[in-house]
C-alpha angles and dihedrals in degrees: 000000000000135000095259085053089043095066105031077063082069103077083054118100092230130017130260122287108255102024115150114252100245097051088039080056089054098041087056085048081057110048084045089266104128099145096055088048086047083062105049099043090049088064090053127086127206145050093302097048095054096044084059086054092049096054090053095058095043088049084045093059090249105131107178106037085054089046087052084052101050087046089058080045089054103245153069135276100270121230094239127107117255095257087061093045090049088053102045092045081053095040087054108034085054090050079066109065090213101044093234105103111126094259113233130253106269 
């Protein structure tokens, strides 16, 4: 799946089969579905994981428990707004064909 593919899924009522659960977690924060991406990255392990959970409490409101999040992933809030965040986690996480590569710092 590419970027272009990504987001044409968005305009589905469910995500696509397969798809790995950190970019299914960021398809449900697009669609206005945190909760449901909350979910899913809090069952995952990892940097990446926890990069993803970063971003949505960030996205929340919630500072420091993101900052707390983006400290276990390794890295800092990044100065960017949340559509870029959300781009970048979903740029880089498709540039992993399982959607389990430690995501940069953005």
């Amino acid at each position: 799946m590419d970027s272009a593919q990504f987001h044409a899924s968005l305009a589905q009522s469910a995500p696509p089969a397969g798809m790995p659960p950190l970019l299914e977690a960021l398809w449900h924060d697009a669609k206005g579905e945190w909760a449901r991406a909350h979910e899913l990255v809090q069952a995952e392990r990892g940097a990446a994981a926890a990069r993803i959970h970063a971003y949505l409490h960030r996205k929340e409101g919630d500072a420091a428990n993101a900052d707390y999040w983006y400290g276990r992933a390794g890295t800092r809030r990044p100065d960017c707004d949340l559509a870029a965040e959300w781009q970048a986690l979903v740029d880089h996480l498709l540039a992993d064909d399982a959607g389990t590569k430690a995501p940069m710092s953005t």
